[in-house]
Structures are given as structure tokens and as C-alpha cells.
C-alpha positions as CSV (number, residue, x, y, z in Angstrom):
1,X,-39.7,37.8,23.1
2,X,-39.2,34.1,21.7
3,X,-40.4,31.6,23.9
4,X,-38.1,29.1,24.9
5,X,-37.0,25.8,23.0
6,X,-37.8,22.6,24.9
7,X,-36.8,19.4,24.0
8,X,-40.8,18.5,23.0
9,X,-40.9,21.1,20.9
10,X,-37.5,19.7,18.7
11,X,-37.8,17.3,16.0
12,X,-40.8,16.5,13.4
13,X,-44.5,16.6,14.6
14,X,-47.3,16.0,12.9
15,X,-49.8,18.7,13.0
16,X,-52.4,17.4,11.1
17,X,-53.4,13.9,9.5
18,X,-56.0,13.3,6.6
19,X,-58.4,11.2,7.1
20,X,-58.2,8.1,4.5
21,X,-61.0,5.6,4.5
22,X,-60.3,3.7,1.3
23,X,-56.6,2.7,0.0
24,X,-57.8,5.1,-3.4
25,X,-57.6,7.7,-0.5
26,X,-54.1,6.4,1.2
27,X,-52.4,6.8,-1.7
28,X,-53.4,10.3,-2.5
29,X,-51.6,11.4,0.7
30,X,-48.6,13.9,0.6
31,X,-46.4,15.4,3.0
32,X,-45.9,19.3,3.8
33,X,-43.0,19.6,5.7
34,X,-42.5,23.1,7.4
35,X,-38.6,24.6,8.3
36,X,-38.3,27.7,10.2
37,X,-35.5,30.3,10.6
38,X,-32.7,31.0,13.1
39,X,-34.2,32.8,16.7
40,X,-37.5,31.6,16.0
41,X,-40.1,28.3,17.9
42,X,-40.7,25.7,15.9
43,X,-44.6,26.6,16.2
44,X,-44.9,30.5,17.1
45,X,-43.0,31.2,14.1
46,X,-45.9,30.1,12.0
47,X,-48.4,31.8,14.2
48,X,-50.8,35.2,13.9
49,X,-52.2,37.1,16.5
50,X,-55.6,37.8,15.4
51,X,-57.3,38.8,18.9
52,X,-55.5,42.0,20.3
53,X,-52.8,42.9,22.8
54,X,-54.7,42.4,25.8
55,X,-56.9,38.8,24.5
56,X,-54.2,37.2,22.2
57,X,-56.0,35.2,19.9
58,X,-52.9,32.9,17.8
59,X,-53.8,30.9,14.6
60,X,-51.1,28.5,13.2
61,X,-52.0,28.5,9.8
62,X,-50.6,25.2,9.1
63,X,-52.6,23.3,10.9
64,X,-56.2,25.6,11.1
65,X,-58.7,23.9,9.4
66,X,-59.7,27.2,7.3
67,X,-56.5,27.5,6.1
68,X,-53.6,24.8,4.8
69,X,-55.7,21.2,5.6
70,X,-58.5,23.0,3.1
71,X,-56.0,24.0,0.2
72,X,-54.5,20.7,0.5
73,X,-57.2,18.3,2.3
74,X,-54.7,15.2,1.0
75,X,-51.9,16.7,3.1
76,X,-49.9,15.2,5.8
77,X,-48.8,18.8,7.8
78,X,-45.5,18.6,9.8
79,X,-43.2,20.8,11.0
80,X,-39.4,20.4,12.3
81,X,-38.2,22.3,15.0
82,X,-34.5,22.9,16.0
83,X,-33.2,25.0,18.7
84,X,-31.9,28.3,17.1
85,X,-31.7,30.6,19.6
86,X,-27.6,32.3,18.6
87,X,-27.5,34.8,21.7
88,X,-28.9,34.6,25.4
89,X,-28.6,32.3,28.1
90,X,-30.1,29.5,25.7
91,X,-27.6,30.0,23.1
92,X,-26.3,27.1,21.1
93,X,-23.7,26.6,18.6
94,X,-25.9,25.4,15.1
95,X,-25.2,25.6,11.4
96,X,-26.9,24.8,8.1
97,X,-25.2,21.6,7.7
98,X,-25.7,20.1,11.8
99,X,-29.6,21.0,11.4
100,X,-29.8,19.7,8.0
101,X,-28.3,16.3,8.8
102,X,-30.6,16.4,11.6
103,X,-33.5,17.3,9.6
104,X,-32.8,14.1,7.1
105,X,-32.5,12.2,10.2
106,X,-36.2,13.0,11.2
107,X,-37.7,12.3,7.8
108,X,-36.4,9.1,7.3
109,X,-37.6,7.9,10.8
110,X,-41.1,9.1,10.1
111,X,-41.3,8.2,6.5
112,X,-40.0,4.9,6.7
113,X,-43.2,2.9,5.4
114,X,-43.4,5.6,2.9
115,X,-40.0,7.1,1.6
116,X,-41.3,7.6,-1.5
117,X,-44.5,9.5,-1.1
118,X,-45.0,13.0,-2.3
119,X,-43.1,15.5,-0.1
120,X,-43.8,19.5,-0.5
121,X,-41.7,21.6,1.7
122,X,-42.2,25.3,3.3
123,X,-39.2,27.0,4.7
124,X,-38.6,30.6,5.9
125,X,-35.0,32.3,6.0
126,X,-32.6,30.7,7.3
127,X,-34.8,27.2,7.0
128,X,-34.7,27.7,3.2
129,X,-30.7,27.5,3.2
130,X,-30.9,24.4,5.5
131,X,-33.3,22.4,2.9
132,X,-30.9,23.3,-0.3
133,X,-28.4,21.4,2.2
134,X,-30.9,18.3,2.9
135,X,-31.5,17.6,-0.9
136,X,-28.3,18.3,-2.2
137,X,-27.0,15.6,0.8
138,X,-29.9,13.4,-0.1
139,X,-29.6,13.9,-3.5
140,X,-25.5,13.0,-3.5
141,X,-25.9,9.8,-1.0
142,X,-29.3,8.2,-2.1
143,X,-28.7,4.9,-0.3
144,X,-28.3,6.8,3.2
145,X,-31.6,8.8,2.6
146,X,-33.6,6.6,0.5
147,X,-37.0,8.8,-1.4
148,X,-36.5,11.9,0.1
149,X,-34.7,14.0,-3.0
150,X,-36.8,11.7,-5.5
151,X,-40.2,12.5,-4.1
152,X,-39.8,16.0,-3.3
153,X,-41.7,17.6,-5.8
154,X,-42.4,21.0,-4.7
155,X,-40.6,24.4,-2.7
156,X,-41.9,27.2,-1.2
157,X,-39.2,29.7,0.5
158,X,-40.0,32.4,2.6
159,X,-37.3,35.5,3.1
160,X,-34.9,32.6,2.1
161,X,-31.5,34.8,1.9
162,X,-29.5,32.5,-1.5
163,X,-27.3,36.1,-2.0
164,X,-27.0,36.9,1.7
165,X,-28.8,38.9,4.3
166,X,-28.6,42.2,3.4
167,X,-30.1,43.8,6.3
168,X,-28.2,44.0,9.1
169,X,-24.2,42.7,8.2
170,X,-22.9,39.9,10.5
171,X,-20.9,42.1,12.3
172,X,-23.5,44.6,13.8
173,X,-25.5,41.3,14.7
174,X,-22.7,40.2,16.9
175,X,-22.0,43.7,18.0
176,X,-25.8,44.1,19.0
177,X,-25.8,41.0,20.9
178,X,-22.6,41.5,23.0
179,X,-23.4,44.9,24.4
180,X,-26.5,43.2,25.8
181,X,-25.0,39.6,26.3
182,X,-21.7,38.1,27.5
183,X,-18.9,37.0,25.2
184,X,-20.0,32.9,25.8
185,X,-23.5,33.9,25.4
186,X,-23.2,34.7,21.8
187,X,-22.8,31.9,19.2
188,X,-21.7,33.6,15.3
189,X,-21.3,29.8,13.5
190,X,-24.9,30.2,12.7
191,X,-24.5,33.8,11.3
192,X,-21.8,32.7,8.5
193,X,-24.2,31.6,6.2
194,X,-26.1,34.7,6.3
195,X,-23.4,37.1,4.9
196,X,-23.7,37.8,1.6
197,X,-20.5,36.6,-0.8
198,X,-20.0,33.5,1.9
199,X,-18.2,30.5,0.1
200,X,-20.2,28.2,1.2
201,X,-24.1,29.6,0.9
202,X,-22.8,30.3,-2.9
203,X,-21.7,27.0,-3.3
204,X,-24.8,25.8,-2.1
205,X,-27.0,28.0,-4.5
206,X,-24.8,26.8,-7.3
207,X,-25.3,22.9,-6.9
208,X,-28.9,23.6,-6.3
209,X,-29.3,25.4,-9.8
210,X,-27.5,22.5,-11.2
211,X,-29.9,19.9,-10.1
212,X,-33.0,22.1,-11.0
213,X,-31.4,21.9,-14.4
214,X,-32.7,18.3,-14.8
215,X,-35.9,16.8,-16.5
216,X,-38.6,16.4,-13.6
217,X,-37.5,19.2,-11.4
218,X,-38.9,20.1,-8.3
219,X,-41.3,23.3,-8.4
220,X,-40.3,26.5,-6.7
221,X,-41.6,29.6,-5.6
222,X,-39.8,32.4,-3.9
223,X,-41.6,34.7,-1.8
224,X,-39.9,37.8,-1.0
225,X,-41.0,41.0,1.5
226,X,-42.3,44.2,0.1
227,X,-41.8,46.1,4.0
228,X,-39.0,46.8,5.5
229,X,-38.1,45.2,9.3
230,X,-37.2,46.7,12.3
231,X,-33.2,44.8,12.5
232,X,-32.4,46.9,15.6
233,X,-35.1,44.3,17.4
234,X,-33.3,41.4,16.7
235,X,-31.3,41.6,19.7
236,X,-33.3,44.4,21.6
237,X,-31.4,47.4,20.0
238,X,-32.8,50.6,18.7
239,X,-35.5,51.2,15.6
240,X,-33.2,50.6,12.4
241,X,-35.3,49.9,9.7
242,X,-34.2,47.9,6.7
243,X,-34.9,45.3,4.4
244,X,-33.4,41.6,5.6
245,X,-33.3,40.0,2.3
246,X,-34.2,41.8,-1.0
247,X,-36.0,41.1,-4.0
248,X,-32.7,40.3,-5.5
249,X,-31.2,37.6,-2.5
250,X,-34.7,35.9,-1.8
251,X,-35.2,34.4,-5.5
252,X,-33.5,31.9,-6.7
253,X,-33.5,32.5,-11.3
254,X,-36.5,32.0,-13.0
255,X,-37.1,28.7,-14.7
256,X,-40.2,27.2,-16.1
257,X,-40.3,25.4,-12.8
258,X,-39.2,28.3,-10.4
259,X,-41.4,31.3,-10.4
260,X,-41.1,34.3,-7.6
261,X,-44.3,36.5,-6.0
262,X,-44.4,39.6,-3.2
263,X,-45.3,39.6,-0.2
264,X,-47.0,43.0,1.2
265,X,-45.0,41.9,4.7
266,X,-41.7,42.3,6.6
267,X,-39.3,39.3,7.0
268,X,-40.3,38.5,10.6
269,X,-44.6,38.3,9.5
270,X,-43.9,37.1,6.0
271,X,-44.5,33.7,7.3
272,X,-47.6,34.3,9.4
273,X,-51.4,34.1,8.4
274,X,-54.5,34.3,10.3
275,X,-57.7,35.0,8.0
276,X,-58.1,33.4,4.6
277,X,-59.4,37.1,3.0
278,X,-55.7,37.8,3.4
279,X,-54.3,39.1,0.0
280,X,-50.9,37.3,1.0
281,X,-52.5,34.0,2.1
282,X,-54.3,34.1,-1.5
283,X,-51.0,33.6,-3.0
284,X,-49.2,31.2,-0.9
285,X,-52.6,29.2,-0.9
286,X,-52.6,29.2,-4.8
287,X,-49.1,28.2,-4.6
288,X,-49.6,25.5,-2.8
289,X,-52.6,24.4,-4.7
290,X,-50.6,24.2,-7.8
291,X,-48.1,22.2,-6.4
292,X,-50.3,19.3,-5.1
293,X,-52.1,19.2,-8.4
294,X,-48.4,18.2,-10.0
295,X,-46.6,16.4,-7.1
296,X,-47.9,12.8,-7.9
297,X,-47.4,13.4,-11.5
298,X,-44.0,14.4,-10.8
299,X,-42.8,11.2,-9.0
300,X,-44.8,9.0,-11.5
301,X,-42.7,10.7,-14.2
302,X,-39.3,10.8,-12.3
303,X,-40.2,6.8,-11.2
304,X,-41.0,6.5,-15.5
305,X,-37.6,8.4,-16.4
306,X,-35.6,5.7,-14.3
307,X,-37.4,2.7,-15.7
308,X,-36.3,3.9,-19.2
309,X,-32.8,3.7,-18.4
310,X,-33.2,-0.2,-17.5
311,X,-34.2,-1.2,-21.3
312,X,-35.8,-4.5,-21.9
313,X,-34.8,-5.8,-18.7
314,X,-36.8,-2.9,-17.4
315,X,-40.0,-3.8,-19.4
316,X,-39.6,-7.6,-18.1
317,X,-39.5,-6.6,-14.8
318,X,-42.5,-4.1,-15.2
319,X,-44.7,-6.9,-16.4
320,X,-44.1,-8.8,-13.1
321,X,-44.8,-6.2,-11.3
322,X,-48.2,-5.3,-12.4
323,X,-48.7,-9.1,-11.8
324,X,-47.9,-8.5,-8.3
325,X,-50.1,-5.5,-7.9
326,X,-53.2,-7.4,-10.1
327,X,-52.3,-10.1,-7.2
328,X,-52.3,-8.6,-4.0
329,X,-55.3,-7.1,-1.9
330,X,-55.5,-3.2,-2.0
331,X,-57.7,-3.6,1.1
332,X,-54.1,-4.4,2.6
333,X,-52.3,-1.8,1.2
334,X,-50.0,-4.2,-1.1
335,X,-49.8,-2.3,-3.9
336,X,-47.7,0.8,-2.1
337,X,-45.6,-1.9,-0.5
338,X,-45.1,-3.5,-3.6
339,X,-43.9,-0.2,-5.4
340,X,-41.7,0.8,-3.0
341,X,-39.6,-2.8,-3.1
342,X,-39.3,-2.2,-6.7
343,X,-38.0,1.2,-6.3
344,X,-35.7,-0.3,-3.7
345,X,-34.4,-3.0,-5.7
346,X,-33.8,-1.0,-8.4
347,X,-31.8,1.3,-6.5
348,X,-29.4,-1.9,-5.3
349,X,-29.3,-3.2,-8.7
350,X,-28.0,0.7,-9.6
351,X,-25.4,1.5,-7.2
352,X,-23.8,-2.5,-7.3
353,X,-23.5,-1.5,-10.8
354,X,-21.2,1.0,-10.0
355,X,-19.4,-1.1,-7.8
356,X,-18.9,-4.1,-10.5
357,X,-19.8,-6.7,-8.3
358,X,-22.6,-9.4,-7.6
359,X,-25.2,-8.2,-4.3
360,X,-25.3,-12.0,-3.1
361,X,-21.4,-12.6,-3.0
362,X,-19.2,-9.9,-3.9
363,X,-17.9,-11.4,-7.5
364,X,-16.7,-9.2,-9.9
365,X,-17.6,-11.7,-12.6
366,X,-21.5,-11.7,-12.7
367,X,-24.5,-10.1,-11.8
368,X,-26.9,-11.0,-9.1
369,X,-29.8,-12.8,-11.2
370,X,-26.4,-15.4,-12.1
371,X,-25.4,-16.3,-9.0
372,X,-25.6,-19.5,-8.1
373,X,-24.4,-19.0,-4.9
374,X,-27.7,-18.5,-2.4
375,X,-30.5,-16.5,-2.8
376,X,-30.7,-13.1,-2.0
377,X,-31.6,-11.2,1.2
378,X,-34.4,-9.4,1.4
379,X,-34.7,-5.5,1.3
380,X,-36.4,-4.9,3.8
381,X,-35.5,-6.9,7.1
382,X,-32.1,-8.7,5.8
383,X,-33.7,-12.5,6.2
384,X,-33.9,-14.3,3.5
385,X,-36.4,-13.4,1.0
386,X,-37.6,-17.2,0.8
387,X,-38.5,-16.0,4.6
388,X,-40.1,-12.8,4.2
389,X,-43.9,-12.9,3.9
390,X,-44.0,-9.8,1.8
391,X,-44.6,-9.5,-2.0
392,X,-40.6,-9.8,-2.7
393,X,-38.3,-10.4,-5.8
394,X,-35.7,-13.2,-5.8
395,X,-31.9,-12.2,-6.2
396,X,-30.4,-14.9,-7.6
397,X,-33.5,-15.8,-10.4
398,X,-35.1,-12.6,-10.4
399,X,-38.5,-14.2,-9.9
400,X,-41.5,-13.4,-7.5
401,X,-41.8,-14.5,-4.1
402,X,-45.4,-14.1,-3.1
403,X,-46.3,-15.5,0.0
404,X,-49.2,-14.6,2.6
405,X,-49.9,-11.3,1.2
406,X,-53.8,-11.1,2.4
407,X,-52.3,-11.3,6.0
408,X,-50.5,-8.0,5.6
């Protein structure tokens, strides 16, 4: 029986912080970000019995010492909860896209002094469909959810169903449910997604090949059950044993970035680990391993690949901003602030040159560094920059505005 969804228990949390003494250390950090499926808590779903029946003994692998914070001791460990629950008194009507838009929500209040550090994610099922949705969103609309698709440099699906679940159909879910629950006690929006040929989850897959298609790509591994689960359980029904997703619906196509591996597990334990001699922990822990080694490299070479595009206004610009970093105090962390207000101007400078027109007044005619109009705001607070007292770049001269750095 799942335990109930509270209102604590929805959102992001932080399960685990590393500990950074030095600002080498700070800016070695990632983030893990864990998704789970539909019918499942935010926390139990990542959770192992290893005591017995009688003395239940659970270890979240995520956060156990042994186990995730020592593969990835630079890690930041989260998780996002959402209720899920699609039959019984606690039903609620969800889909891919609500929780998605939810999820993006969550990462951009909790990154927002970082948006642009490393971000590895871990999703099982149905959480796997809803993060295709996040990036692709994030990916299409960069000024509402500024970093996340650029600094998410590595996936890790579990049981994620990109062909369908071919289990149990959607139809003897729903039948299931209703001979145990009441017609408005079963929600089936959530269920759509899950059957296999649905417009939409193809539609989905589709985009998401398309953006793995380009340089810097995001590294994925598919992890897919070798055991068969008991369906009938789902709603309380009787033993039907099948597979939920195959070999063939859990794995996205190979690339030199996406790779796939077994699990010796059904779809409901897939996710779960307790003891780091397990066989299947060994793999997801070398996984993971791999994907910390490359996720700085990857958004130092994505961050590279745009500067290129900028030519030898690019180069100028570069050559300030080492200044600033030779200039301001890594005891004050400076040099992460200073790289992530280049990033963001950038990004204005970008988009308003899709739009033809000046940032400082609108013109069509000329660009902001030849406006003569007033000087720009700043990114971050909208003041002024002549008002900010972080390390920021003029709009209208394109020079640097350094003032009281050492107090920040």
C-alpha cells in the first residue's frame, strides 16, 4: 500500500548537501535531480527494505551515505515529488505536461543563484516521460527557464515506457480500478500517455531524438527490467504476471551518447537499492560515475560552442571577462556570479536579435551598445546597472561596471 501524499512531501527537497570549504570546492558542485512514477511517494519509491517483514529496515539510496553521496561526493541530491495517486479516495487528475510545468517551476526557484550549474537527472517510468516534457519546454522557451536544458548534461531512466506500457493496456487499468473504486474515484488523464501508439508520448520521443542529434548532447542511459511484475497488484486484482515496459519501449536508440543496460529486477524494484554488493547498484553507480566525470566538460563545451557563434565581438567580450574574473575575490564567490551575467547577457543580446530591436528603447534601427538613449538595466534586479553593486556590463557602451565586489 502507498502511503499517502501530503503536501510536505510535494515539490523539490534537498536530500543531501556537499560539504564545500573552498570556492575550488563550490564550483565543483552538481545537481541530481530524482522524478518518480505515477502511484508512487516521492521518497518510498526510492526506498529498500533491507530488515524483514516483521523489523522493516528502509534505505533510500539516494541520500545513504554508502551509496549515491559516495559515487558522486560533489553532488547536490534532490528529489521532486508530485501527487500521483490515479484511483482511490486521493485521486487527482495529473498529466505529463501539468507535472512537468510544475517540475520547471521548482528548479528554477531552487536554482536561481545557480541556473547554470551541472544538473544530472534520475527518473523512473512515468517520471522519465515527464522530463522529455521539461527539456523539450525548456529547451523551446529558454528566457522562461533560463540554464535548465543548457546545463543538463546527463539522463538516467528507469522503466521509462518511450513506445508505451506494454503490460497491462489502459483499459484493464481502468477496468481494474472501477470494480474496486467508484466511477469519480478513478482519474484515466494520467493513463494516456502510457498506451502505446499515443500521439502525443510519440511526439515527444520524436522531438527528443531530434535535440540529442546536436553537438554537446546530454548523456543517456536506459535501464530496462529483466523480471516480469505482478500488474494484477496495481489496483489490488489478481496475480497476472507480465512485463510493464519491454526491452524494446524502455530504450530510447543507441547513440554515441545514449547507451542501454538490464536490470535483474521488475518495474516496481528497478528503482530501489539497499546494499552496495548489489549487482544492479554496480551499474547504476558506474553510470552515474561516468556522467559526473563529463558533466562540467559538457557545459564548458556547450558555453564554448555559443561563444563561437558571436565572432570577434565574442572574443572582445571574452577578454573583459577574464578581467573581471582576474578582478574579483574568489573568497566571495565572484567568479560564478560573473559567469552567469555573461551567460545571461548573452542570452538578451540573442533573442533581441530575433526581435530586430534595441534592449534599452525598442528601435529597430540599432543595437544596444549604440544607443544613446540611457543606459541599460541590469540583469539581475532591473535597477540600473550604474546602481547595482555586482560585477555588471553596461548596455549602452558595452563596458564594465565593477563596483564593491569584495563586499559580496
Amino acid at each position: 500500500m502507498v502511503r499517502p501524499v501530503t503536501d510536505d512531501d510535494i515539490g523539490l527537497k534537498i536530500l543531501r548537501e556537499p560539504l564545500a570549504n573552498t570556492p575550488e570546492e563550490a564550483a565543483q558542485i552538481i545537481d541530481i535531480v530524482a522524478i518518480h512514477g505515477i502511484g508512487a511517494h516521492p521518497d518510498d519509491t526510492w526506498c529498500k527494505n533491507v530488515g524483514t517483514e516483521s523489523k522493516p529496515r528502509y534505505i533510500n539510496w539516494l541520500k545513504d551515505v554508502r551509496m549515491l553521496p559516495s559515487v558522486a561526493s560533489n553532488a547536490r541530491v534532490l528529489r521532486y515529488g508530485y501527487e500521483s495517486q490515479w484511483f482511490g479516495k486521493n485521486a487527482i487528475r495529473q498529466k505529463a505536461s501539468t507535472v512537468a510545468e510544475r517540475l520547471l517551476l521548482a528548479l528554477k526557484r531552487e536554482r536561481e543563484e545557480f541556473p547554470y550549474r551541472p544538473m544530472i537527472f534520475i527518473a523512473h517510468c512515468f517520471g522519465g516521460l515527464v522530463l522529455l516534457k521539461a527539456l523539450l519546454e525548456a529547451r523551446h522557451h529558454v528566457d522562461e527557464w533560463p540554464g535548465i536544458f543548457d546545463s543538463t548534461t546527463g539522463l538516467i531512466f528507469f522503466g521509462t515506457p518511450f513506445r508505451g506500457a506494454e503490460g497491462m493496456t489502459q483499459t484493464e487499468m481502468l477496468e481494474a480500478a472501477r470494480t474496486a473504486y467508484n466511477e469519480d474515484q478513478v482519474e484515466e488523464e494520467v493513463l494516456k500517455i502510457l498506451e502505446p501508439g499515443n500521439e502525443f508520448l510519440q511526439d515527444l520521443v520524436d522531438q527528443f531524438g531530434k535535440i540529442q542529434s546536436k553537438p554537446n548532447k546530454a548523456q543517456v542511459a536506459c535501464l530496462y527490467e529483466l523480471k516480469p511484475s505482478n500488474v494484477g497488484a496495481i489496483v489490488g486484482g489478481k496475480l497476472r504476471m507480465k512485463f510493464v515496459v519491454s526491452e524494446t519501449s524502455g530504450c530510447l536508440d543507441l547513440s554515441d551518447s545514449t547507451a542501454k543496460f538490464s536490470l535483474s529486477r521488475t518495474h516496481f524494484n528497478m528503482n530501489k537499492f539497499g546494499k552496495t554488493t548489489e549487482e544492479d547498484f554496480q551499474t547504476v553507480r558506474d553510470i552515474l560515475r561516468r556522467m559526473t566525470v563529463k558533466a562540467r566538460e559538457l557545459v564548458v563545451a556547450r558555453s564554448q560552442s555559443k561563444r563561437n557563434t558571436f565572432g570577434p565581438e565574442r572574443d572582445r567580450l571574452d577578454k573583459e571577462v577574464s578581467g573581471y574574473r582576474a578582478y574579483g575575490s574568489d573568497e566571495c564567490g565572484v567568479a560564478e556570479r560573473i559567469c552567469t551575467a555573461e551567460r545571461e547577457w548573452m542570452k538578451l543580446i540573442g533573442n533581441r536579435k530575433r526581435r530586430y530591436r534595441c534592449l534599452n528603447c525598442g528601435s529597430g534601427e540599432h543595437w544596444e551598445y549604440e544607443c544613446r538613449d540611457k543606459c541599460g538595466k541590469c540583469l539581475y534586479w532591473g535597477h540600473k546597472a550604474t546602481q547595482c553593486e555586482f560585477p555588471v556590463r553596461c548596455m549602452k557602451c558595452m563596458s564594465s561596471l565593477v563596483q564593491n565586489v569584495a563586499s559580496h
